[in-house]
C-alpha positions in Angstrom: -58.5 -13.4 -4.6 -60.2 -12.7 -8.0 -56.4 -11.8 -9.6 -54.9 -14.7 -10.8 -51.3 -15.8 -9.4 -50.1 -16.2 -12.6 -48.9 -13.0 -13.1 -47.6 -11.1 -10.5 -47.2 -8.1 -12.3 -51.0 -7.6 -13.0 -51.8 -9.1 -9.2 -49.5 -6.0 -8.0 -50.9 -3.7 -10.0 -55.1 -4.4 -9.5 -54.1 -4.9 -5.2 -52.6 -1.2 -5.6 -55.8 0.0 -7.4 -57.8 -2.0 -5.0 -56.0 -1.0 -1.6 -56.4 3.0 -3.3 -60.0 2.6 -3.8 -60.5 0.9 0.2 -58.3 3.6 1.5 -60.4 6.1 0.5 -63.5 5.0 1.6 -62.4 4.2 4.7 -61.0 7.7 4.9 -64.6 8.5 4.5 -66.4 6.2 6.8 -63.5 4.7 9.1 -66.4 3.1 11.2 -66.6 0.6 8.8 -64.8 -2.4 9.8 -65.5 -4.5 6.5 -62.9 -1.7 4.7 -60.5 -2.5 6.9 -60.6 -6.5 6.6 -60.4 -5.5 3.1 -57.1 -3.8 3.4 -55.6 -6.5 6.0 -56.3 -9.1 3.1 -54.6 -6.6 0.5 -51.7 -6.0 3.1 -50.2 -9.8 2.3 -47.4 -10.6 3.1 -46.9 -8.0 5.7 -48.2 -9.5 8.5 -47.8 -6.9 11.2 -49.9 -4.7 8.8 -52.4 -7.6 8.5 -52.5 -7.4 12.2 -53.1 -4.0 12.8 -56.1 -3.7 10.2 -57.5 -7.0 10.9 -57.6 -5.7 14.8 -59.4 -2.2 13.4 -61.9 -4.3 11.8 -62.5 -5.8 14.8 -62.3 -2.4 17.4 -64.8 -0.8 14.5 -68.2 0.8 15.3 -69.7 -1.3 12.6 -67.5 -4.7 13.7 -67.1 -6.6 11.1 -67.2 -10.5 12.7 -65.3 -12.1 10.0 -62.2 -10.5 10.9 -61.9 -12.7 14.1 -61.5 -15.9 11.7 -59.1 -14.4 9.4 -56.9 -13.3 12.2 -56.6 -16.5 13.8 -55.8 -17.6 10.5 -52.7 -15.2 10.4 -51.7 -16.6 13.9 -51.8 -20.5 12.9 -48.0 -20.5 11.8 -47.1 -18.9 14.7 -49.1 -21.8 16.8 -47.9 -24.6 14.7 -51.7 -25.8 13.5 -53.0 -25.5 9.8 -55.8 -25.5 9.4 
């Protein structure tokens, strides 16, 4: 992510701008699926969030493909591989 770590007070506060910003525009053209990778990566740490928008991205008139690597990304704790 572009925010640095370092501070978690400023991370906080740009991924609420952020996640404000993709919520409306997916609000305005929810077949979008790249909006709602967007928020999935935004949603960290909750995972079942993640889940739900990641599979949105996915189920999307406009699909957007990269979704299908970052979900299998949130799975890989679950399957005991890191990757």
């Amino acid at each position: 992510m572009a925010i640095e770590d370092e501070d978690i007070r400023d991370r906080e506060t740009w991924a609420g701008v952020a996640r404000l910003w993709y919520s409306k525009a997916a609000d305005r053209s929810p077949e979008v699926g790249r909006l709602y990778h967007h928020l999935a990566i935004l949603a960290r740490p909750n995972g079942l969030q993640q889940l739900y928008l990641y599979s949105r991205s996915l189920t999307s008139v406009q699909v957007f493909h990269s979704a299908r690597e970052s979900i299998l990304t949130l799975f890989n704790p679950l399957m005991g591989r890191s990757e």
